[in-house]
BAFI-3210 file (N, C-alpha, C; in Angstrom, 3 decimals, decimal comma, padded with zeros to 6 digits):
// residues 294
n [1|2|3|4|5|6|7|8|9|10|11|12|13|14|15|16|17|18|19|20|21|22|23|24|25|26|27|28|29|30|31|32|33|34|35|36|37|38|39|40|41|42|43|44|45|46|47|48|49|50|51|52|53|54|55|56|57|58|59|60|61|62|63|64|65|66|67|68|69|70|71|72|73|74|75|76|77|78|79|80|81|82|83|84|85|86|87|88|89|90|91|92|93|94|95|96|97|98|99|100|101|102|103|104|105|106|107|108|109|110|111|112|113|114|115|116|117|118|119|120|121|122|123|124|125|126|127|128|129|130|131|132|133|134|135|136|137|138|139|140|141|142|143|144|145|146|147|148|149|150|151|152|153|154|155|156|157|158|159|160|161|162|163|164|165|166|167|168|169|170|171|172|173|174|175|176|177|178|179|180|181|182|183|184|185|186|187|188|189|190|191|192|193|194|195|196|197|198|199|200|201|202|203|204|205|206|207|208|209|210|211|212|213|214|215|216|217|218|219|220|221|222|223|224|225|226|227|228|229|230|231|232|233|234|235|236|237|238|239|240|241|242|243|244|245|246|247|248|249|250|251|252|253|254|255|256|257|258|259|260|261|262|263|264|265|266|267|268|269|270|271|272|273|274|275|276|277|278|279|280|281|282|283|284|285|286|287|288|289|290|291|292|293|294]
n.u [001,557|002,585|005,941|007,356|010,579|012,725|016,446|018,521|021,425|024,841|024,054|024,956|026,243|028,460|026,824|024,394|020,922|021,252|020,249|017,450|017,190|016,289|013,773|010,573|009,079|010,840|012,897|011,795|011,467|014,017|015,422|013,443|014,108|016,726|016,436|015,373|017,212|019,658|021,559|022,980|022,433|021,623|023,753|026,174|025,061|024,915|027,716|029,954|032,081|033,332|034,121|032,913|029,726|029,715|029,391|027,845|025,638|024,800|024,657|022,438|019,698|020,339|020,250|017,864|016,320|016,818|015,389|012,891|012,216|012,624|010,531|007,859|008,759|007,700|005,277|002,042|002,595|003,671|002,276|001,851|001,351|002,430|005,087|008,157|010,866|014,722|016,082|017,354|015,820|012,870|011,464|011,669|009,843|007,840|007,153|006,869|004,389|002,587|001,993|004,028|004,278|006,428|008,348|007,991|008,888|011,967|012,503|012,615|014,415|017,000|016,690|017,102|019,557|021,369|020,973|021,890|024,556|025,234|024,777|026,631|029,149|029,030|030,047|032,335|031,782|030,819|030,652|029,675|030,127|028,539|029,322|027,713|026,879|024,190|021,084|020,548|022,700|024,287|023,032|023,157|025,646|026,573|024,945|025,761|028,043|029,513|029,861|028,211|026,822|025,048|022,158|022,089|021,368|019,391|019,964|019,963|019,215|022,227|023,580|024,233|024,454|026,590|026,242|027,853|030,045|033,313|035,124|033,273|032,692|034,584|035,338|032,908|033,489|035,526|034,947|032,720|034,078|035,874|033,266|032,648|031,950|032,019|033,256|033,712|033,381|034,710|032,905|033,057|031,605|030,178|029,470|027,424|024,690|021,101|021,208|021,213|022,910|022,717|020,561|020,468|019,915|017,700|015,699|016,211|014,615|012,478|010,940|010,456|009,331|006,629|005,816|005,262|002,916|001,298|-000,013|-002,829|-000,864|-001,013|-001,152|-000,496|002,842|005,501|007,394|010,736|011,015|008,632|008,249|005,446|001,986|000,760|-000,844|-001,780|-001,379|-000,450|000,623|002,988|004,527|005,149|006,813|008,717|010,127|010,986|012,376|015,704|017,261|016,379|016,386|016,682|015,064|014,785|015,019|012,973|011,047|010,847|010,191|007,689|006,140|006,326|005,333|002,375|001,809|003,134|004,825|006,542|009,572|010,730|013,571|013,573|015,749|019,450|021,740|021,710|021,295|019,605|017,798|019,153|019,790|016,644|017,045|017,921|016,569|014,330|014,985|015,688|013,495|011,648|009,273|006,788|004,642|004,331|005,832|008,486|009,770|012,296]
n.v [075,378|075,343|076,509|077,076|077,511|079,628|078,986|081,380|082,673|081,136|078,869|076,955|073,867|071,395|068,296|069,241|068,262|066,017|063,475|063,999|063,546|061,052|060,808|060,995|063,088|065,099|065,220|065,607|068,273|069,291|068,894|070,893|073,027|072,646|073,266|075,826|077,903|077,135|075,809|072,978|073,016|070,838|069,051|070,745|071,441|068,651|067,380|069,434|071,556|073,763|076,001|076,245|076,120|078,806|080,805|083,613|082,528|080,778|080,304|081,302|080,115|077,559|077,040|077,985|075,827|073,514|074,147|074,775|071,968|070,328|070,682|069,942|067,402|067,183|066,272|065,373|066,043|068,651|070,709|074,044|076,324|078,955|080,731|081,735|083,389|083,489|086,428|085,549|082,847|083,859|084,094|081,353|080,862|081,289|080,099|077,407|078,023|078,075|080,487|081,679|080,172|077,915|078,162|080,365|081,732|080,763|082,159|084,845|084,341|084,090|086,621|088,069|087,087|087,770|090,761|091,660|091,199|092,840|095,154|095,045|095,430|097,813|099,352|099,025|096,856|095,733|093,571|093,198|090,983|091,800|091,175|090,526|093,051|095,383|095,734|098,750|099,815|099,443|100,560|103,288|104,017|103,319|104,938|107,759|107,733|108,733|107,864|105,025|103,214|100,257|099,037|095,464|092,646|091,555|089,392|087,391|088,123|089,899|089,420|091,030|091,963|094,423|096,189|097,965|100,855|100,139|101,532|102,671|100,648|099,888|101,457|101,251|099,433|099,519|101,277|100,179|097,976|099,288|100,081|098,231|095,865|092,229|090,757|092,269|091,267|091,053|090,431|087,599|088,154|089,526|092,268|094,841|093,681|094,259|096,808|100,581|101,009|098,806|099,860|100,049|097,041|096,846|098,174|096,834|094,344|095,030|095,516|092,917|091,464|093,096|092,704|089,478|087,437|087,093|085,181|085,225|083,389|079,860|080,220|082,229|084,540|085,604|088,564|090,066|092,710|093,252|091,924|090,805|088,813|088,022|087,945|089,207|089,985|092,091|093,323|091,918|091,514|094,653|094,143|092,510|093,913|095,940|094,221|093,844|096,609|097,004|095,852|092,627|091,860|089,334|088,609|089,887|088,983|085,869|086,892|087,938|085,405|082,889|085,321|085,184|082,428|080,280|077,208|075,278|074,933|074,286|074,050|074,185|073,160|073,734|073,276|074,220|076,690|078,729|076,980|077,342|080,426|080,495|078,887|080,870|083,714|082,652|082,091|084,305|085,151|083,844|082,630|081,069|079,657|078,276|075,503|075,159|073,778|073,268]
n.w [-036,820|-040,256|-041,456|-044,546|-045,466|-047,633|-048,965|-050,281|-051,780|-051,563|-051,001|-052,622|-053,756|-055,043|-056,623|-055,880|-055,822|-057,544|-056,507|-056,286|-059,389|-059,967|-059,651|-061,746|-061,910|-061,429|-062,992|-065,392|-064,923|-064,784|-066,786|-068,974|-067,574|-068,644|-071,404|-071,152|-070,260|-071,767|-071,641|-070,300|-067,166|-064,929|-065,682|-064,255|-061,624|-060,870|-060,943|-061,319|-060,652|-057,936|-058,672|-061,048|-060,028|-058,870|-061,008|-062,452|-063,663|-063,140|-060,595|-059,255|-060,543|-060,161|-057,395|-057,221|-058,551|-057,280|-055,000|-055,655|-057,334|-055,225|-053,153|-055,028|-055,441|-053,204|-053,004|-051,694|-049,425|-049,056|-047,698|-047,104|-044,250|-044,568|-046,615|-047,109|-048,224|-048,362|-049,975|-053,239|-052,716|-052,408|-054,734|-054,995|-053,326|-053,768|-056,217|-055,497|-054,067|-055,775|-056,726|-059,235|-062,125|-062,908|-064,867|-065,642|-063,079|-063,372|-065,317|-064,637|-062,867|-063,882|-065,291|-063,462|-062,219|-064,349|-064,286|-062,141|-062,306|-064,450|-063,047|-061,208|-062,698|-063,461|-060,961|-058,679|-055,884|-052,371|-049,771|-046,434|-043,081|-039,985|-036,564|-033,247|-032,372|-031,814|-034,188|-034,306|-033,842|-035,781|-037,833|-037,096|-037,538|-040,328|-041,342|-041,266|-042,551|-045,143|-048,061|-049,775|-047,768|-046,589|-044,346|-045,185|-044,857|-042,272|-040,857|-038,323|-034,717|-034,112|-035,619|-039,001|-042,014|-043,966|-047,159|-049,557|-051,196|-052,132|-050,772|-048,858|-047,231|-046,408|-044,683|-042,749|-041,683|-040,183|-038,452|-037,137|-036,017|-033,892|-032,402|-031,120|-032,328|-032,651|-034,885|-037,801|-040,793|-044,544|-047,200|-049,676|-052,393|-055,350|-054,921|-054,068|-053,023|-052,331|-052,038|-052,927|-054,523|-056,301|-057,730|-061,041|-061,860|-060,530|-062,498|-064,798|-063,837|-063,064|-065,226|-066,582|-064,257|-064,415|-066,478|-066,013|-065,219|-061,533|-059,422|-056,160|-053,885|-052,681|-049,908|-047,277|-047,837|-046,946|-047,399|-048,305|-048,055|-047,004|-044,264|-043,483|-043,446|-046,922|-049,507|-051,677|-055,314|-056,987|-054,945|-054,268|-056,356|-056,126|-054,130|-054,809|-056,823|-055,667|-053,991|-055,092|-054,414|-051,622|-048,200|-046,870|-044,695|-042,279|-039,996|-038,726|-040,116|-039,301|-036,531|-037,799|-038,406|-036,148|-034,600|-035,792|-035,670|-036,594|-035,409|-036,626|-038,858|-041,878|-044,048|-047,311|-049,674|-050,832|-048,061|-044,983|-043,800|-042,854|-041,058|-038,658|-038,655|-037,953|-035,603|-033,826|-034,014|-032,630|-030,508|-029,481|-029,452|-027,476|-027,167|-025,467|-026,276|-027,936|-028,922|-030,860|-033,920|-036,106]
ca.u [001,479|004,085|006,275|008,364|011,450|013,594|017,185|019,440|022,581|025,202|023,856|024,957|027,429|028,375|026,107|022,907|019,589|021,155|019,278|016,135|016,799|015,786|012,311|010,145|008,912|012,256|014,025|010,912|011,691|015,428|014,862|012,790|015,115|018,267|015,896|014,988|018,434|019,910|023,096|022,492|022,841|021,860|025,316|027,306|024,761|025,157|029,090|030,240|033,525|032,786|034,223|031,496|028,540|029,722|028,874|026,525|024,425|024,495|024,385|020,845|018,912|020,809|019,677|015,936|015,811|017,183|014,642|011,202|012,158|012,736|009,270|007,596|008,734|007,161|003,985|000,892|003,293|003,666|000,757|002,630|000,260|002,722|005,979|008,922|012,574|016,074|016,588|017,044|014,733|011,444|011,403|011,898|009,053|006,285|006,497|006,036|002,818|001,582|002,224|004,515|005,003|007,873|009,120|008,150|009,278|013,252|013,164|012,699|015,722|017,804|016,986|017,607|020,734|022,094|020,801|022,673|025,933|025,661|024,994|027,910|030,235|028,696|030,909|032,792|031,176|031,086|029,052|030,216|028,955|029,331|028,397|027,549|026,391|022,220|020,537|020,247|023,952|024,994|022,405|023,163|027,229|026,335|023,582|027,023|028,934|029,573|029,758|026,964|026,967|023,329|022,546|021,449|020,871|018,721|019,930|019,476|020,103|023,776|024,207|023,380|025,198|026,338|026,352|028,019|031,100|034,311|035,533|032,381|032,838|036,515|035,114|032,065|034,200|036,607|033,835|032,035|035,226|035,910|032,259|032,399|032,037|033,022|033,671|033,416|033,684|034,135|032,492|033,812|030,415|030,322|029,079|026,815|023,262|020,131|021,600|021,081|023,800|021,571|019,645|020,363|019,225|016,396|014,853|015,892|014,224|011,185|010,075|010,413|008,440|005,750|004,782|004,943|001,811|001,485|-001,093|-002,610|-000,346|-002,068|-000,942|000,543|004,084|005,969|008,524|011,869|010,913|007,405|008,118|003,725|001,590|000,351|-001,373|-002,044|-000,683|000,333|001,775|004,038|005,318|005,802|008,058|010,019|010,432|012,283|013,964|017,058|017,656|016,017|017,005|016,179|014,475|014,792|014,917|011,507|010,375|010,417|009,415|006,424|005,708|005,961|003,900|001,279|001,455|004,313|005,412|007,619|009,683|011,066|014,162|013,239|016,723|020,299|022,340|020,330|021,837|018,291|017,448|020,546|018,711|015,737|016,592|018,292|015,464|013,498|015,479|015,421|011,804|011,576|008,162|006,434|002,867|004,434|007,492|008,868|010,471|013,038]
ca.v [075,789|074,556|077,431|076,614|078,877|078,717|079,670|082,056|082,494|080,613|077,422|075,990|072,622|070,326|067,322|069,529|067,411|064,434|062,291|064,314|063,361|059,695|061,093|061,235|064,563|066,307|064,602|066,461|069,523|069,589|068,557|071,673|073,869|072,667|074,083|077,373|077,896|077,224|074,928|071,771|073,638|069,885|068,534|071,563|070,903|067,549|067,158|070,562|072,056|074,958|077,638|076,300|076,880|080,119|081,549|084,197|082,428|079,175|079,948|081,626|079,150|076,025|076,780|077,937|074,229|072,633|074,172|074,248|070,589|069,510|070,880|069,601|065,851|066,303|066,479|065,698|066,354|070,076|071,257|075,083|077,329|080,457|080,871|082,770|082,963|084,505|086,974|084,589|082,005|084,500|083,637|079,621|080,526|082,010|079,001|076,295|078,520|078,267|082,396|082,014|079,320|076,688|078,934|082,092|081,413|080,629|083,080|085,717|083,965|084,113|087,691|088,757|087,019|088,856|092,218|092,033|090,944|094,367|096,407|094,422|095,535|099,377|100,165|097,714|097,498|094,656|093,297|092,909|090,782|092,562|090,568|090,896|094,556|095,814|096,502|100,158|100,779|099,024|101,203|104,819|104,103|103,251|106,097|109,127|107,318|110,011|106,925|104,276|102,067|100,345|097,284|094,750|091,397|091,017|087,521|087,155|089,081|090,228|089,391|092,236|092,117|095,725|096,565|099,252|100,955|099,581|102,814|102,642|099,372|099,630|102,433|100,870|097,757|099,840|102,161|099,345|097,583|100,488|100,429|096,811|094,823|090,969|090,575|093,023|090,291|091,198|088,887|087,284|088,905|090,282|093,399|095,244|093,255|094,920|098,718|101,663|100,471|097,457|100,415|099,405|096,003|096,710|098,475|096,333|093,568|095,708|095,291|091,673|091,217|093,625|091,930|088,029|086,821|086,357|084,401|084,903|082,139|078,972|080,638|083,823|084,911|086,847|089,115|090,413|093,796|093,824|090,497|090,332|087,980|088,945|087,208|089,743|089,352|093,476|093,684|090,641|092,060|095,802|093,776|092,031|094,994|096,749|093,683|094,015|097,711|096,893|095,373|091,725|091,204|087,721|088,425|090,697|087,926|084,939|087,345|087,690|084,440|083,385|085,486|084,308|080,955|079,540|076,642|074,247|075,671|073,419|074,550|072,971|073,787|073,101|073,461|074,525|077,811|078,960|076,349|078,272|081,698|080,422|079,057|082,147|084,632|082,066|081,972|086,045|086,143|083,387|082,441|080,092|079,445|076,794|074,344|075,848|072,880|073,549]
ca.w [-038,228|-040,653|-042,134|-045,649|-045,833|-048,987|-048,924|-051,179|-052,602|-050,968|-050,252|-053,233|-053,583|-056,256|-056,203|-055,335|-056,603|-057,869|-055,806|-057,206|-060,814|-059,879|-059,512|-063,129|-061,858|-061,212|-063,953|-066,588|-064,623|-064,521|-068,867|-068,511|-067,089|-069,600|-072,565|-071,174|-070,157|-073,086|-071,540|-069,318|-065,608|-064,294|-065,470|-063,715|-060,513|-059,890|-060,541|-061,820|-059,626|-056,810|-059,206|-061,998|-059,281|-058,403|-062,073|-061,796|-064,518|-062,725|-058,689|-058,474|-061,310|-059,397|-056,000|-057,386|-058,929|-056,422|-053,854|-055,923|-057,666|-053,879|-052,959|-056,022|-055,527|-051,511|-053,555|-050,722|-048,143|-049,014|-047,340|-046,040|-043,900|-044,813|-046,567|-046,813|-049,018|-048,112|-051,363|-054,241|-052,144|-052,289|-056,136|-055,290|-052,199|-054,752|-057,370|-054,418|-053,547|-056,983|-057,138|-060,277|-062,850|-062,810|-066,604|-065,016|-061,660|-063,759|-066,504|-063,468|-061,451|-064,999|-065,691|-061,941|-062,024|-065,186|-063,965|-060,866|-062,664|-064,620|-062,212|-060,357|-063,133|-063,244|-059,630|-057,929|-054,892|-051,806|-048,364|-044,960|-042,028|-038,701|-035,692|-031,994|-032,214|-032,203|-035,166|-034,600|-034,173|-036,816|-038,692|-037,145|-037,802|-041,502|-042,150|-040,984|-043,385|-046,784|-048,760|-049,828|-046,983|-045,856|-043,568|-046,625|-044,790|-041,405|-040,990|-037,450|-033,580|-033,575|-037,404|-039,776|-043,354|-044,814|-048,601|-050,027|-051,600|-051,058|-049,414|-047,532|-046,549|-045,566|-043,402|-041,710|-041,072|-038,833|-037,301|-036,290|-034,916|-032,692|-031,450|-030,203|-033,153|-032,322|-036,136|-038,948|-041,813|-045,462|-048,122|-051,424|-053,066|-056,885|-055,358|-052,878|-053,487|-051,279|-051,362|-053,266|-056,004|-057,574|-058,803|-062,178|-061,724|-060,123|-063,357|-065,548|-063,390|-063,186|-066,925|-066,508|-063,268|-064,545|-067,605|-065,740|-064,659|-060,463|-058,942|-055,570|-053,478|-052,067|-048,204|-047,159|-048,123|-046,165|-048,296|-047,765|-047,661|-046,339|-043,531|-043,116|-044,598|-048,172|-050,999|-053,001|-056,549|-057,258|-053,485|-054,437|-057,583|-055,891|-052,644|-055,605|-057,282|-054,193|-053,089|-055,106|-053,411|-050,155|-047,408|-046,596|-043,148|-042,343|-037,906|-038,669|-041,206|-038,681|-035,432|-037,861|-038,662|-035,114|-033,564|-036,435|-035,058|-037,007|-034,541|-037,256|-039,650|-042,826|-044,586|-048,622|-050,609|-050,404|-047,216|-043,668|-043,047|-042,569|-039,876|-038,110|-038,373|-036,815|-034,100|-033,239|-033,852|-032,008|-028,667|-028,341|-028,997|-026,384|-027,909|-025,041|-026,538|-028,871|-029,161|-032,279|-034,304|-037,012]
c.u [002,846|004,100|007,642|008,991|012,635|014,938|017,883|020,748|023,536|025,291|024,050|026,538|027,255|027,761|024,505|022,173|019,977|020,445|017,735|015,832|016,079|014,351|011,816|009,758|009,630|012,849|013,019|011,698|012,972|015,905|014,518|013,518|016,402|017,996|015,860|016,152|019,576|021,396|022,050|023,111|022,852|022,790|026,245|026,572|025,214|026,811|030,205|031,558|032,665|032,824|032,874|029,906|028,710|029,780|028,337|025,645|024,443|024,243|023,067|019,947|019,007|019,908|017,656|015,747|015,847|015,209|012,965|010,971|011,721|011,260|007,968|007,236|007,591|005,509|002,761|001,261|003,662|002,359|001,411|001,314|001,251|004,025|007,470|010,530|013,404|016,437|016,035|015,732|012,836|010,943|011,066|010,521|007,631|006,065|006,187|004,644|002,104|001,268|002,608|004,389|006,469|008,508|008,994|009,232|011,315|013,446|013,064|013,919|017,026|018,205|017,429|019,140|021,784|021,705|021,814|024,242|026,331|025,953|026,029|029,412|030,394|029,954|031,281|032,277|031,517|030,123|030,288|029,640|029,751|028,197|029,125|027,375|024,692|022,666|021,161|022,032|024,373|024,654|022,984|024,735|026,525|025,166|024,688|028,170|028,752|029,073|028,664|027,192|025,516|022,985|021,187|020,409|020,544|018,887|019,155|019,834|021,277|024,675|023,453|024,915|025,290|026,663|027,025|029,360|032,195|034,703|034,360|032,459|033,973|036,066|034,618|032,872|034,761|035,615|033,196|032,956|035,259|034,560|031,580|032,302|032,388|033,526|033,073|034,256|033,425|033,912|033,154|032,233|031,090|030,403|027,794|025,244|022,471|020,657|021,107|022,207|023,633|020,301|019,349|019,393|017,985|015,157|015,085|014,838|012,664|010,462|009,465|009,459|006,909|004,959|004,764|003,602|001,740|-000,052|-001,411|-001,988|-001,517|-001,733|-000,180|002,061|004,809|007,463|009,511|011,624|010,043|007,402|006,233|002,845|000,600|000,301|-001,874|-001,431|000,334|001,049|002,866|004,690|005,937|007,121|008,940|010,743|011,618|012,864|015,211|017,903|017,266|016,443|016,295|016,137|013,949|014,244|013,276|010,180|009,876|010,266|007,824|005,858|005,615|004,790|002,428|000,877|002,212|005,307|006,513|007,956|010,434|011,230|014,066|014,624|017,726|020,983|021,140|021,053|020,339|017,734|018,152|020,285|017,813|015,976|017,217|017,435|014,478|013,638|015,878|014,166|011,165|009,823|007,746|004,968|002,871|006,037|007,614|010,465|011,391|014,157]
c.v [075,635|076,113|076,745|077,922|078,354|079,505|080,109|081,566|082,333|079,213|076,346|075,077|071,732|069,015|067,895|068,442|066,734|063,655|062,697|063,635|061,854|060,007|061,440|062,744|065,457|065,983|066,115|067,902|070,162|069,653|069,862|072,932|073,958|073,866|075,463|077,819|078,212|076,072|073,822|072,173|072,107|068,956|068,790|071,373|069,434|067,044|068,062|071,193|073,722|076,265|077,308|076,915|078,214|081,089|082,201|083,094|081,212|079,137|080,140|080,424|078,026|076,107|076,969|076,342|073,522|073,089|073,938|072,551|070,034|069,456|070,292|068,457|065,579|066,357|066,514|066,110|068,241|070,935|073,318|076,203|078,742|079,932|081,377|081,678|084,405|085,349|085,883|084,171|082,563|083,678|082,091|079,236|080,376|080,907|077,644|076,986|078,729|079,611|082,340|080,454|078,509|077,243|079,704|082,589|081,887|081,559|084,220|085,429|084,424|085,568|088,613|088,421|088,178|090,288|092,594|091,953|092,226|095,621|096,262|095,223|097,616|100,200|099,266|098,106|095,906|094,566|092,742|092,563|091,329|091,876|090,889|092,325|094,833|096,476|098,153|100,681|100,628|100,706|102,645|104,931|104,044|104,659|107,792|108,721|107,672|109,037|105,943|103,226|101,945|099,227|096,581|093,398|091,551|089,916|087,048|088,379|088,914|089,856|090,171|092,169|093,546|095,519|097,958|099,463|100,177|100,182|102,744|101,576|099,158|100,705|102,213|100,065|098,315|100,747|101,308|098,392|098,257|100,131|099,456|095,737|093,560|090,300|091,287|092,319|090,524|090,285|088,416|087,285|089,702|091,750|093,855|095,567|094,192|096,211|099,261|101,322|099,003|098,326|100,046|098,496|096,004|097,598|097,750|094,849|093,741|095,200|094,155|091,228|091,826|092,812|089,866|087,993|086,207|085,890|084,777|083,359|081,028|078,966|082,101|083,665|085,844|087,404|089,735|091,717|094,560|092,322|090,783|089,636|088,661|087,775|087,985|090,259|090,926|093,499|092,629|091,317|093,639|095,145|093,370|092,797|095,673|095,926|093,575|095,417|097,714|096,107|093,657|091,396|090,076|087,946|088,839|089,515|086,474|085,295|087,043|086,405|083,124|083,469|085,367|083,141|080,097|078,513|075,325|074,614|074,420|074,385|073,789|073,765|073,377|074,061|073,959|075,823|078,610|078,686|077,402|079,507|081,853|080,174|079,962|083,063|083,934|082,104|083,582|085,967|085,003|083,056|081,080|079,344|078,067|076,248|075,087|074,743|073,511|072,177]
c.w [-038,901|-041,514|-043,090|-045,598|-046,870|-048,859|-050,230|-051,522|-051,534|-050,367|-051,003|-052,999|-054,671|-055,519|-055,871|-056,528|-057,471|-057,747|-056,117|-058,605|-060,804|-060,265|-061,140|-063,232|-062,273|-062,223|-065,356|-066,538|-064,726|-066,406|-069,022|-068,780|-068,309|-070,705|-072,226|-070,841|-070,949|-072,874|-070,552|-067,542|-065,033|-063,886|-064,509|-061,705|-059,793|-059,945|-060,992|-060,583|-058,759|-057,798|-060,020|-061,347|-059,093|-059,545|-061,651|-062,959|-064,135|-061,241|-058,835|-059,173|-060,298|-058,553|-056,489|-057,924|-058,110|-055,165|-054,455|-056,544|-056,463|-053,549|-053,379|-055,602|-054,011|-052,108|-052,436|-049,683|-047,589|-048,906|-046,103|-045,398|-044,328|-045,575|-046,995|-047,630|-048,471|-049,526|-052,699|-053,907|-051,903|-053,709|-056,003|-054,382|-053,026|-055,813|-056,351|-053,761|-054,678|-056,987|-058,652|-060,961|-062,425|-063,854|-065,925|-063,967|-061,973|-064,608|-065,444|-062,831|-062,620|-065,442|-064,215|-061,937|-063,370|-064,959|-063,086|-061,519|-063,509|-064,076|-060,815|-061,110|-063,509|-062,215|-059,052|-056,229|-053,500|-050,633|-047,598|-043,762|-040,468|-037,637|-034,748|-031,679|-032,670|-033,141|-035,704|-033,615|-035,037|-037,565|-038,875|-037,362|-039,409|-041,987|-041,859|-041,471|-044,718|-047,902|-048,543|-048,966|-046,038|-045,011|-045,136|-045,747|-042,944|-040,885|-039,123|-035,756|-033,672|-034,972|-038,639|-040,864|-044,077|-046,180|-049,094|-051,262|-051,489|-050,241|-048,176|-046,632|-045,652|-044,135|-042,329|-040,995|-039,370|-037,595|-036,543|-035,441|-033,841|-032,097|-030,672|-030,983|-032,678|-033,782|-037,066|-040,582|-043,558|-046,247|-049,043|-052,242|-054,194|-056,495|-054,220|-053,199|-052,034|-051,127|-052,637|-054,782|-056,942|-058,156|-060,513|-062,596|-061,796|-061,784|-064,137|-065,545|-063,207|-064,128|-066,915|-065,180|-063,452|-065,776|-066,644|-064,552|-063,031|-060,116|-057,660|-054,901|-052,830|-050,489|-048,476|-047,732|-047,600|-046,795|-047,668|-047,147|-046,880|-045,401|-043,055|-044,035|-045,736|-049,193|-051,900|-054,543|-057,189|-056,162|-053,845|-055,349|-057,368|-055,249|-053,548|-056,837|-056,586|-053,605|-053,828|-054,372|-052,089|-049,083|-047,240|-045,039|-042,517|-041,053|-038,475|-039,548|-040,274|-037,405|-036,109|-037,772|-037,048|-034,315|-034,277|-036,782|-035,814|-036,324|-035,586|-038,592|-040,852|-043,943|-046,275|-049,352|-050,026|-049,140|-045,829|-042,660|-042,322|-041,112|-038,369|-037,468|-037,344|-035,450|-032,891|-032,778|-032,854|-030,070|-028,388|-028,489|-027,773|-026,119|-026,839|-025,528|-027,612|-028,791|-030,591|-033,107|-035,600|-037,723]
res [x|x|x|x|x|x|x|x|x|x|x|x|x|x|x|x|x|x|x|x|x|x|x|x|x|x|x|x|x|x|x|x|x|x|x|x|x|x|x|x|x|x|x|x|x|x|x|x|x|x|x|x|x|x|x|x|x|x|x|x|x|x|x|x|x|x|x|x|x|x|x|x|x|x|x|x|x|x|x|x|x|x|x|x|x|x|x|x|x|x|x|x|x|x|x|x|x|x|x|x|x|x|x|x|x|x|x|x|x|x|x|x|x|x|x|x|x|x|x|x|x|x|x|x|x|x|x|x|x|x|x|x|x|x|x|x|x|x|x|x|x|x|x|x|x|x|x|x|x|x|x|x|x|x|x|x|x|x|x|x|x|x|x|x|x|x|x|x|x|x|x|x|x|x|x|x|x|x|x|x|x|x|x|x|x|x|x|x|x|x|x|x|x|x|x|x|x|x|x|x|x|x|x|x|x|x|x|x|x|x|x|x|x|x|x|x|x|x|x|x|x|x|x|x|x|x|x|x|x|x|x|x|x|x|x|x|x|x|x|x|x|x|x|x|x|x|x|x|x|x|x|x|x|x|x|x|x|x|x|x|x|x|x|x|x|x|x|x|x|x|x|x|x|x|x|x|x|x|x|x|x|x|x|x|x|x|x|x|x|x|x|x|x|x]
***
């Protein structure tokens, strides 16, 4: 069973979907995009400088074009039995499943991105990746920490991303050093996405997700917050509701998918940090019943 997984923020690079615009499709769509927009993002994508991508009002849009255009152009070829996005990439997962609109799909990625950049400038806040330590220490060091500090990103075994304060952060970093850590890594992040301090966000993101129109998908979807498969059109719009404060469970996301017969996974978007993930989560769950391609 083929699983589409779309990736997030981070994966962008000058030059993304150039080689798309050739296509009459992607070219409409990328046209499309300039208008609702209101600037020409396609310019700053395909030869735009690193700082230009790393706008907030140009990273999340980019990478959502880049990954549903990509999808788009594989036209008969995109046949996905389930599939699944990193944060951003849920948004880029749900318009390749005919869930959202190709307008909907972006004026959602547009108003998510400016939510988060307010409630970025609300408390200065930050994320930290702490690897080679389980889950559930990370967790029970961060949950006896005074300050807002939560595990945000799931990425894979022995890599768990925290969110929080900075004080909290400066804190976990060293607590989790001491407790074996093999790197307690802080980010160059606006701000501490998936916690308890994108509250903001998350209501103003609310309004906007509640009035847009979802579709059941044309396959399951497996969400950040709820990793099991789900086509139903209110459960989609609660999980993307709570994923700017919730945690994103990527390991729990491709255990599920997996053990619901998910044997070839296909990363659609720029860069293949994703691929990376899997075949991590793949070699602890040690999954013999299928070859599991990536």
């Amino acid at each position: 069973m083929k699983a589409y997984i779309f990736p997030g923020q981070g994966a962008q690079f000058s030059g993304m979907g150039k080689d798309l615009y050739q296509n009459d499709e992607a070219k409409e769509l990328f046209e499309k995009a300039n208008e609702i927009i209101g600037f020409r993002i396609s310019d700053i994508m395909f030869s735009g400088s690193d700082e230009e991508l790393k706008q907030t009002n140009v990273t999340q849009p980019a990478i959502f074009l880049h990954s549903v255009i990509l999808a788009k152009t594989l036209g008969a070829e995109f046949k996905p039995d389930m599939v699944a996005g990193h944060s951003l990439g849920e948004f880029s997962a749900l318009v390749a499943a005919s869930a959202l609109s190709f307008e909907d799909g972006l004026r959602l990625v547009i108003a998510r991105a400016n939510a988060m950049q307010k409630a970025c400038e609300i408390q200065p806040s930050t994320m930290a990746a702490i690897l080679g330590l389980a889950d559930e220490v990370v967790e029970g060091i961060c949950a006896d920490i005074p300050e807002v500090v939560v595990p945000a990103n799931y990425n894979c075994p022995g890599q768990l991303v925290i969110s929080g304060s900075l004080e909290g952060i400066d804190i976990a970093c060293q607590k989790l050093t001491e407790a074996g850590a093999k790197r307690a890594l802080k980010l160059n992040v606006g701000g501490a996405f998936h916690s308890p301090l994108m509250e903001p966000a998350r209501l103003e993101l609310q309004q906007a997700i509640e009035q847009t129109v979802i579709q059941a998908p044309v396959c399951p979807i497996y969400q950040n917050v709820d990793p099991t498969p789900n086509t139903d059109p209110e459960k989609i719009k609660l999980n993307l509701i709570t994923q700017l404060t919730g945690a994103v469970r990527w390991t729990q996301t491709v255990e599920s998918m997996l053990a619901n017969g998910a044997d070839e996974f296909i990363e659609v978007g720029p860069g293949n940090v994703l691929q990376g993930l899997v075949k991590k989560v793949s070699r602890e769950v040690k999954t013999s019943s299928a070859t599991v391609t990536v």
